[in-house]
C-alpha positions in Angstrom: -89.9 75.8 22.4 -87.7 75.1 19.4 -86.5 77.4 16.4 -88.6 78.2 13.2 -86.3 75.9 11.6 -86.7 73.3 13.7 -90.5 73.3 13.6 -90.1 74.1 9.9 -87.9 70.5 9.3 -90.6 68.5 11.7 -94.1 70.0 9.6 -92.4 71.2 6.6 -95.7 72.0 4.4 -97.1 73.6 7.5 -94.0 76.1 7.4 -93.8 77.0 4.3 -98.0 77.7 4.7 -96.6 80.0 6.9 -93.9 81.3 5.1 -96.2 81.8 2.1 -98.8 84.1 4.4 -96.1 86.1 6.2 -94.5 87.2 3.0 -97.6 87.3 0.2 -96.8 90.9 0.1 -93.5 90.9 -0.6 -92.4 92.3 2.9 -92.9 90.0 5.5 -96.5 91.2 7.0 -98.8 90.4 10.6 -100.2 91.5 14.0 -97.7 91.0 17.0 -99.6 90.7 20.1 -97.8 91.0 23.6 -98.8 91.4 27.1 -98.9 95.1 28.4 -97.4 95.7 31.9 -101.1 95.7 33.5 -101.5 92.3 31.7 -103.7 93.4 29.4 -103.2 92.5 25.8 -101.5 94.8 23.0 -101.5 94.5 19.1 -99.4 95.9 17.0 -98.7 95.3 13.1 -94.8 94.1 12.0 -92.4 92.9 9.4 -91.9 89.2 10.8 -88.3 87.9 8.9 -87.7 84.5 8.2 -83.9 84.2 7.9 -80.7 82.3 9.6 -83.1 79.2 10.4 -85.0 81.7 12.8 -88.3 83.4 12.8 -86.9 87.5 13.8 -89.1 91.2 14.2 -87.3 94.4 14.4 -89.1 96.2 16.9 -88.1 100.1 17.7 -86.4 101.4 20.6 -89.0 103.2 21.3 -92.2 101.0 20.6 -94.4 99.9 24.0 -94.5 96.2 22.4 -90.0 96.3 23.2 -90.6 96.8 26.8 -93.6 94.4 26.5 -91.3 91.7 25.3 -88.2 92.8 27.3 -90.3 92.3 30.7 -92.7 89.4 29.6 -91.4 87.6 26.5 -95.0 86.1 25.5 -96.3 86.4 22.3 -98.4 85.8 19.5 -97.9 86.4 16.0 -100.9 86.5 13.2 -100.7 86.8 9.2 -101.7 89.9 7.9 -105.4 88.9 6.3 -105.2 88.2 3.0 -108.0 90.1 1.3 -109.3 87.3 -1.4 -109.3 84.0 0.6 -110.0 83.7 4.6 -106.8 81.9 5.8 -104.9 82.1 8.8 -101.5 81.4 10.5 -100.4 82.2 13.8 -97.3 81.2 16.1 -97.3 81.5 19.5 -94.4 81.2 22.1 -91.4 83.4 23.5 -89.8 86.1 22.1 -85.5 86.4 22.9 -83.9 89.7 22.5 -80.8 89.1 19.8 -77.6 90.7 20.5 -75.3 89.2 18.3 -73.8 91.7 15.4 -73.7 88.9 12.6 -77.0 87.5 13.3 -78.7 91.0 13.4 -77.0 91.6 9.6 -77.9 88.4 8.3 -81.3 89.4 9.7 -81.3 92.8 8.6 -80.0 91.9 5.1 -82.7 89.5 4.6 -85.1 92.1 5.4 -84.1 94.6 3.1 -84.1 92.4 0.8 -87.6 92.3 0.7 -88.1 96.6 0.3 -88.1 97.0 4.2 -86.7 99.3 5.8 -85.3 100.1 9.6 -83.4 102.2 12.2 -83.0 102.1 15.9 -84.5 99.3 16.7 -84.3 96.0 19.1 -84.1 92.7 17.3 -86.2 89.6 18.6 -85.9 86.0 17.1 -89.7 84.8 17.8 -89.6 80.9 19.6 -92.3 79.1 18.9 -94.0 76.7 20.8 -97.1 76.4 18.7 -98.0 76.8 15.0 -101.3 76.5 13.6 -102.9 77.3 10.1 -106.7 77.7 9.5 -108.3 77.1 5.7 -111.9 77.4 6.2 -112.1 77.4 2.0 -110.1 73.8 1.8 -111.0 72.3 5.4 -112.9 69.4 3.4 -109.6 68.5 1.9 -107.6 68.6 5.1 -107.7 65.2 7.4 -109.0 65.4 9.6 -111.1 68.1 8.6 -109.9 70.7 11.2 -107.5 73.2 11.7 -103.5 72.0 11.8 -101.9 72.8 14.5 -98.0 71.6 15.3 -96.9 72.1 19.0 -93.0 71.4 20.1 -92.6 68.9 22.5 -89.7 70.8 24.4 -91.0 73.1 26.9 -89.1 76.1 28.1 -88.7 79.4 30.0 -87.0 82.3 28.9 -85.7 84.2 32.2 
């Protein structure tokens, strides 16, 4: 798994796709799913942040999908729908619980910069370990004419 940034600097018109969907409202919009602790599966709408050469959620204390994370790090992220063009972008991956003071403001400053707002919450940097997009309107432009998808070539385990 590797960094947004990292992904963002191998595929860089497929990140800022990405970029573009997760932030065409302004505030950084999509579904988090995670994996519930029967292993069923759990959606639950967030403010993804792109900031610090990371892809970040603030998730509250209190929320199911922080002890979803916290016990099984899995997850998959989708762009809010965009209600006048059917297009897509999800990242898949691992999900690290961020500590660090100066991350979380750089993080939280970027995030509030955008009109969001948040209080006692948990902050995650999202790893991915696959990006893909999905254009059905321009899929005859696209070659081949398919959906992109980027996968990293590091694998890795978060304990």
């Amino acid at each position: 798994m590797k960094r947004w940034g990292e992904l963002a600097a191998e595929r860089p018109e497929l990140a800022e796709v990405g970029r573009a969907m997760i932030y065409q409202f302004r505030v950084g919009l999509g579904y988090l799913a995670t994996i519930r602790k029967d292993g069923g599966p759990r959606v639950h709408p967030v403010c993804p942040v792109i900031a610090n050469g990371g892809l970040y959620v603030f998730i509250g204390n209190h929320s199911p999908k922080r002890y979803d994370l916290l016990r099984d790090g899995r997850f998959a992220l989708h762009s809010f729908p965009n209600p006048e063009v059917d297009d897509e972008f999800t990242v898949s991956g691992r999900a690290r619980r961020i500590d660090d003071a100066a991350v979380r403001q750089i993080v939280y400053d970027a995030y509030t910069a955008t009109g969001a707002t948040t209080s006692d919450d948990t902050l995650f940097e999202l790893w991915p370990s696959a990006l893909a997009r999905n254009d059905p309107l321009s899929l005859a432009k696209i070659d081949p004419p398919l959906s992109v998808l980027a996968r990293a070539n590091v694998r890795a385990t978060f304990a």
